[in-house]
C-alpha positions as CSV (number, residue, x, y, z in Angstrom):
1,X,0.0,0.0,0.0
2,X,1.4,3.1,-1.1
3,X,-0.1,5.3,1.6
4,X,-2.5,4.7,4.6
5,X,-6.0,5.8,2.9
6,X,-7.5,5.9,6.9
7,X,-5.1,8.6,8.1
8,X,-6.7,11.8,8.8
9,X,-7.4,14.3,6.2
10,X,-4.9,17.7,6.6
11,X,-5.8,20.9,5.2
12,X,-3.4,23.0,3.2
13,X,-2.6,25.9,0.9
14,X,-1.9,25.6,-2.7
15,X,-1.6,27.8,-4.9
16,X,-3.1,27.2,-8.0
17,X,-3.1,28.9,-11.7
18,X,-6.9,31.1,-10.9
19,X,-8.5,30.3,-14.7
20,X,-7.6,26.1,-14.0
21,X,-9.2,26.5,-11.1
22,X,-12.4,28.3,-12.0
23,X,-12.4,25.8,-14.5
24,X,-12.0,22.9,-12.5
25,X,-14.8,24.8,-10.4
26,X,-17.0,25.2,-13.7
27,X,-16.9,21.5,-14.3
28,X,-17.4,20.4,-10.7
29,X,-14.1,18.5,-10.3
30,X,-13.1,17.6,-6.5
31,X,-10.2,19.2,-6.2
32,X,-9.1,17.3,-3.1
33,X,-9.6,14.2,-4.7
34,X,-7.6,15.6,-8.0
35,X,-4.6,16.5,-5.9
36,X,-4.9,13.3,-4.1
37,X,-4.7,11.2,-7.5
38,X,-2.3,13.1,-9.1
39,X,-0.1,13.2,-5.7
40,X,-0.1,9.6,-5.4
41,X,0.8,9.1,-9.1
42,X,3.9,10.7,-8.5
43,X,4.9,9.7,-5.4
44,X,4.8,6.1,-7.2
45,X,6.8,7.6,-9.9
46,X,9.3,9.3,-7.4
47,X,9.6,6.3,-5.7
48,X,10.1,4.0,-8.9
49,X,12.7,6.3,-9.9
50,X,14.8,6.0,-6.5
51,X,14.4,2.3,-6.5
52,X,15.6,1.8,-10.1
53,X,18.6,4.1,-9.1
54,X,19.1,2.3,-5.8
55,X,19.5,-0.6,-7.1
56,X,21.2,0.5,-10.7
57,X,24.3,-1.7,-9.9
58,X,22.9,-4.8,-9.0
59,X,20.6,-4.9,-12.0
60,X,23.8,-4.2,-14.6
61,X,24.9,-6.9,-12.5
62,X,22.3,-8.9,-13.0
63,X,22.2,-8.5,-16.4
64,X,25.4,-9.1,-17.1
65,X,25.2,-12.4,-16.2
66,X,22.2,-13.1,-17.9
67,X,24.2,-11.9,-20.8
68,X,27.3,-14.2,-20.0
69,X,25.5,-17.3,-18.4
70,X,21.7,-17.1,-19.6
71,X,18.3,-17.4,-17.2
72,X,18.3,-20.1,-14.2
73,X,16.6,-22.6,-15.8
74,X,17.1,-22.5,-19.3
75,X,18.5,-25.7,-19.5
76,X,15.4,-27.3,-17.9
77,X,12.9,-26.0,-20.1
78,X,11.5,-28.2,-22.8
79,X,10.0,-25.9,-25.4
């Protein structure tokens, strides 16, 4: 779970480009939920992006010896 959907709601200030907004407003789009979405989408992203660097070594590692050696297994398969 990427965040804990029960913890208590928080307010806040944004600020926020005024004709977007009276859009949004114009086309009854929940803001909160909006930011929410969006927020969450990028944390994933953020958080993708970290890993994959984290972790950059051991997958060239990885791969290299994919490269050199081939997948566990691939002498067992039969197709």
């Amino acid at each position: 779970m990427l965040f804990n959907p029960q913890a208590p709601k928080r307010a806040t200030n944004l600020s926020v480009n005024s004709d977007l907004l009276r859009q949004a407003r114009e086309l009854d789009i929940n803001l909160s939920a909006a930011f929410e979405e969006t927020l969450s989408a990028l944390v994933v992203e953020k958080k993708q992006q970290a890993w994959l660097e984290q972790n950059k070594h051991a997958i060239e590692v990885y791969n290299q010896q994919v490269e050199a050696n081939g997948v566990f297994g691939d002498t067992l398969r039969a197709f």
